[in-house]
Structures are given as structure tokens and as C-alpha cells.
N, C-alpha and C positions, 0 to 999 in steps of 0.2 A: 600335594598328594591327598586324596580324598580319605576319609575316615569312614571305617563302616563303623555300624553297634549292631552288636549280633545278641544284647540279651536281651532283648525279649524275643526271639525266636528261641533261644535256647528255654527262657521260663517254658514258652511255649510248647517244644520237645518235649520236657520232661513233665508235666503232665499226662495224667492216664488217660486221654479223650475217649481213648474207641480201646472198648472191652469184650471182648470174644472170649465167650465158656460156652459148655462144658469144650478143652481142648487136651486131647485128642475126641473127636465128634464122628458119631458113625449116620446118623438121617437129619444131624438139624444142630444148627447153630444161634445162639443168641450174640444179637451186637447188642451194646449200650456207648452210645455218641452221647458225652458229658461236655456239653460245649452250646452255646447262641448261636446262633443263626443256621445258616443254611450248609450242611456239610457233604458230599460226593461221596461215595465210597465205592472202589474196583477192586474188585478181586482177580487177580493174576494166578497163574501157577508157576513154578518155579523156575519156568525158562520167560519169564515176565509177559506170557499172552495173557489179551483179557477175556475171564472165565463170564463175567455179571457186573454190572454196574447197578446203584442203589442212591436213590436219595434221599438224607436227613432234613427234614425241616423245623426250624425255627428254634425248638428246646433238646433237652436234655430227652432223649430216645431210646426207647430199646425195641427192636423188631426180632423176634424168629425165624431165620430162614430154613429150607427143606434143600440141602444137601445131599440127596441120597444121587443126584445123578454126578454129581464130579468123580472122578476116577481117586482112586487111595494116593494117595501123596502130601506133602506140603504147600501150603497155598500163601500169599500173602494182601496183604489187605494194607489197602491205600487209601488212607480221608487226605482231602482238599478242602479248602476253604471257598466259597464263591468268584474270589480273585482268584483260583486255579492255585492257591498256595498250599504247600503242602505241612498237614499239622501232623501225623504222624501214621507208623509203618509198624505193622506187627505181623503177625502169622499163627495161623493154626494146621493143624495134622487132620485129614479124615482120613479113617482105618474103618474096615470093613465091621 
């Protein structure tokens, strides 16, 4: 029977990679991607459609984005690694 190791995916989980403030956000969000290399970032809404796709390159990142056109709701934010692997899942609120 094959053996998995799942800890370094879990190290990996539990690091804070991708940081979204100010949250709840009314015109504009800040990411901070803490991680090497190359990282994807989608944005879904809560019925998992894709809102925006964004890509990290190479260091540790912070971009601002302009939010004012997504509808009031919860959204969730998804980074990938280059292999399409997935490092971690958060969400933020925009409120009018």
C-alpha cells in the first residue's frame, strides 16, 4: 500500500502567503503574496464563478486593486503555485 506525507503541504497551508486588508473593503483592496516564485491569484464569488485573475511574480508582492465594480458580497481568493498547486484560500467582504 503506497504511503502519502502530507507535511509539507500542511507546513505549507498554514503559512500566511496571501494577505487581503483593509477587509471588509468598500473601492480597493490590498494583496501581499509572501512566497517565491510565480503565484496565480482568482477571485470567485460565493457560488465559486470566476470574478478576476491576477499574477504574482517572482518575490514577496503587494499590489492594490480597484474593487468598486464587484457587487456587495463575499468573495474568495485562490493562489496556486506554477504547478497549478494550490497554497492557500481566504476571503474578503465588499460593503458599499
Amino acid at each position: 500500500m503506497p504511503t502519502y506525507d502530507y507535511t509539507m503541504k500542511a507546513v505549507r497551508l498554514n503559512q500566511n502567503i496571501v494577505e487581503v486588508y483593509p477587509n471588509p473593503a468598500k473601492d480597493e483592496i490590498t494583496l501581499r503574496i509572501a512566497t517565491k516564485g510565480n503565484v496565480t491569484v482568482q477571485f470567485e464569488d460565493i457560488t465559486g464563478r470566476l470574478m478576476r485573475t491576477i499574477q504574482f511574480d517572482d518575490e514577496a508582492t503587494t499590489q492594490t486593486l480597484n474593487i468598486a465594480d464587484l457587487s456587495n458580497g463575499v468573495y474568495l481568493i485562490v493562489a496556486s503555485d506554477d504547478n497549478n498547486k494550490y497554497i492557500q484560500r481566504t476571503k474578503f467582504v465588499k460593503i458599499k
